[in-house]
N, C-alpha and C positions, 0 to 999 in steps of 0.2 A: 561499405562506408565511404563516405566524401572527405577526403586525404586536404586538411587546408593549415598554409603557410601564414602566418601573421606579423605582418613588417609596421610594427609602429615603435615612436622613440617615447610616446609617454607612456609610461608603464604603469602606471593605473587603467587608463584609457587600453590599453595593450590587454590587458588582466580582464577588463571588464567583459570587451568584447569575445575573448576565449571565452568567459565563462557564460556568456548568451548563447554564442554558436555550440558550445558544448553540451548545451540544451536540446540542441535538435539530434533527435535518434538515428540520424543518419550522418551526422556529423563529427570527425574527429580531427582534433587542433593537432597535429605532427609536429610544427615546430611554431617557435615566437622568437623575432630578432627584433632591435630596437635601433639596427645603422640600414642605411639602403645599399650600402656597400659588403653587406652579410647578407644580401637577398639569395644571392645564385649559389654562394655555396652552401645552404641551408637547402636551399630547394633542388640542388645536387644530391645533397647527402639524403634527403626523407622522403624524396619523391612525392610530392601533394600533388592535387588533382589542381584545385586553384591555392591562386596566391593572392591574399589580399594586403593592398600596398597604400600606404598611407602617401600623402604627396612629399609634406616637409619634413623629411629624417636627415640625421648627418652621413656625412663618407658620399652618398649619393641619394637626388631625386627621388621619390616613388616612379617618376617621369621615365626617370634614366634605367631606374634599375628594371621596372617592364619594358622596355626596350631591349636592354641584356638580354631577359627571360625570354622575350619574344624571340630574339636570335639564336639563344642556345639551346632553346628546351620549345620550340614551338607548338608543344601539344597541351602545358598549360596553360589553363587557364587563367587571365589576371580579372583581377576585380578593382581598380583603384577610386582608394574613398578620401574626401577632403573635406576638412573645415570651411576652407573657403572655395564659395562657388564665384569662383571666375572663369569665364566662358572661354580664355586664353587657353588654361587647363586641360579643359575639355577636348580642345581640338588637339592639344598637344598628346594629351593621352591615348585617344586614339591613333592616331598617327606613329604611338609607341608600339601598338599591338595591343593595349586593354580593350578587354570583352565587356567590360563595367564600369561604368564613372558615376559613384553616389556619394551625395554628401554622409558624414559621419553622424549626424542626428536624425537620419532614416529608424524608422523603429525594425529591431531586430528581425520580428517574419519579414519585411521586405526586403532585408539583408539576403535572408536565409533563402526567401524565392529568387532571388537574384543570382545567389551561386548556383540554383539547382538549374536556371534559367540558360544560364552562359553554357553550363555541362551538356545543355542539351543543341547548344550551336546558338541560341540567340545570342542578341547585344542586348544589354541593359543599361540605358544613358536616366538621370534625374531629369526630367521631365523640363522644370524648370530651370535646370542650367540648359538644357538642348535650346530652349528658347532661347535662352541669354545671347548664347553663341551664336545663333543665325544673326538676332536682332546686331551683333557686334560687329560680324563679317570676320573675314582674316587678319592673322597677323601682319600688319604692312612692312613690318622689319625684315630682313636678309638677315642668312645664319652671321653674315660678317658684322653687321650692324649691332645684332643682339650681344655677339662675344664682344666688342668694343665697348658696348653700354653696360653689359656685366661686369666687364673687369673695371668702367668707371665708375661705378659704384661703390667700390674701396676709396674715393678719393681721391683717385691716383693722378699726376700730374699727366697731359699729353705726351711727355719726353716719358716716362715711369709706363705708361700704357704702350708706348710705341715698343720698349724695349722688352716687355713682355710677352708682346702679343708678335713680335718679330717684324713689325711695322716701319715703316717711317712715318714722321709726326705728320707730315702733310695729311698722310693715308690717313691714320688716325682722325685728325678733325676733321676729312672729309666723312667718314663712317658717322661720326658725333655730329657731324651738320645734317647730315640726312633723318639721322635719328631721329633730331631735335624738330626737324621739319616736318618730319611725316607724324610725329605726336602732338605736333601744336603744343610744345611744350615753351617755355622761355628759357630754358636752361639746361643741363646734363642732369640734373641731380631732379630735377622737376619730370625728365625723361623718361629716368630711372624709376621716379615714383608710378609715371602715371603707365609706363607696361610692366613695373611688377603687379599695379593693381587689376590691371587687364589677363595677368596670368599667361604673357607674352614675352617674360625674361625666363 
């Protein structure tokens, strides 16, 4: 049997999906958590073969928490699935250690060949997000750039980010001017929209 972890926080969507993969005869759902910050110690305790990781959960990413998995349990397998295809996503995920990036309205066999696919050593990327992502190219942001634009996101004033982020203000607006230039954005908040829509924050 195929041992699989299920990380999502809407639990109807969470329920549905168990009970599709529970469909296939070689398939057994071990555990369901609904934070991403309950990823690893669930897939500690029950040992699954893959784990499949939704992106937007609370506590932590799908992002972050196959990254976790990838570093402490390197033999499983991840599969992360998302709502939204943003080609940002894509590259960040694997870069996590996911064997699989499919959007969530894949019909269940493609699901299901998917997991048997990565078990056997492939990668299985959405087709159409793989495209997206070349046609986008890379993230132009620096890790320092993205943490500055994340925590401006709250609002926060440059003096309120600077003291957060352990920064001096100068630092700060210069991380926020680069940002703001390398987005073609007109503004912090306009920054923030257009690399969360790229799947870049």
């Amino acid at each position: 049997m195929i041992r699989l972890l299920l990380a999502e926080d809407q639990s109807m969507v969470r329920e549905a999906l168990a009970a599709l993969l529970g469909l296939e005869p070689d398939f057994e759902v071990v555990a369901q958590v609904a934070r991403g910050d309950e990823v690893l110690g669930a897939a500690r305790a029950f040992t699954p073969d893959v784990a499949l990781l939704d992106i937007e959960m609370p506590g932590k990413t799908g992002i972050e928490a196959a990254a976790e998995l990838h570093k402490e349990l390197p033999a499983l397998k991840i599969v992360v699935l998302t709502t939204f295809g943003r080609p940002g996503y894509l590259r960040s995920a694997m870069e996590s250690g996911a064997d699989a990036f499919l959007v969530k309205d894949a019909p269940a066999a493609q699901l299901a060949a998917a997991v048997r696919k990565v078990l056997a050593g492939e990668r299985v990327i959405d087709p159409t997000l793989a495209a997206a992502a070349l046609a986008e190219g890379a993230n132009p942001l620096t890790d320092r750039e993205r943490d500055v634009l994340r925590a401006a996101a709250s609002g926060a004033t440059n003096a309120e980010l600077a003291r957060t982020l352990s920064l001096s203000q100068g630092t700060v607006r210069n991380y926020l001017s680069m940002a703001i230039q390398k987005l073609a954005a007109r503004n912090r908040a306009e920054a923030v929209g257009i690399a969360r829509e790229k799947g870049w924050l």
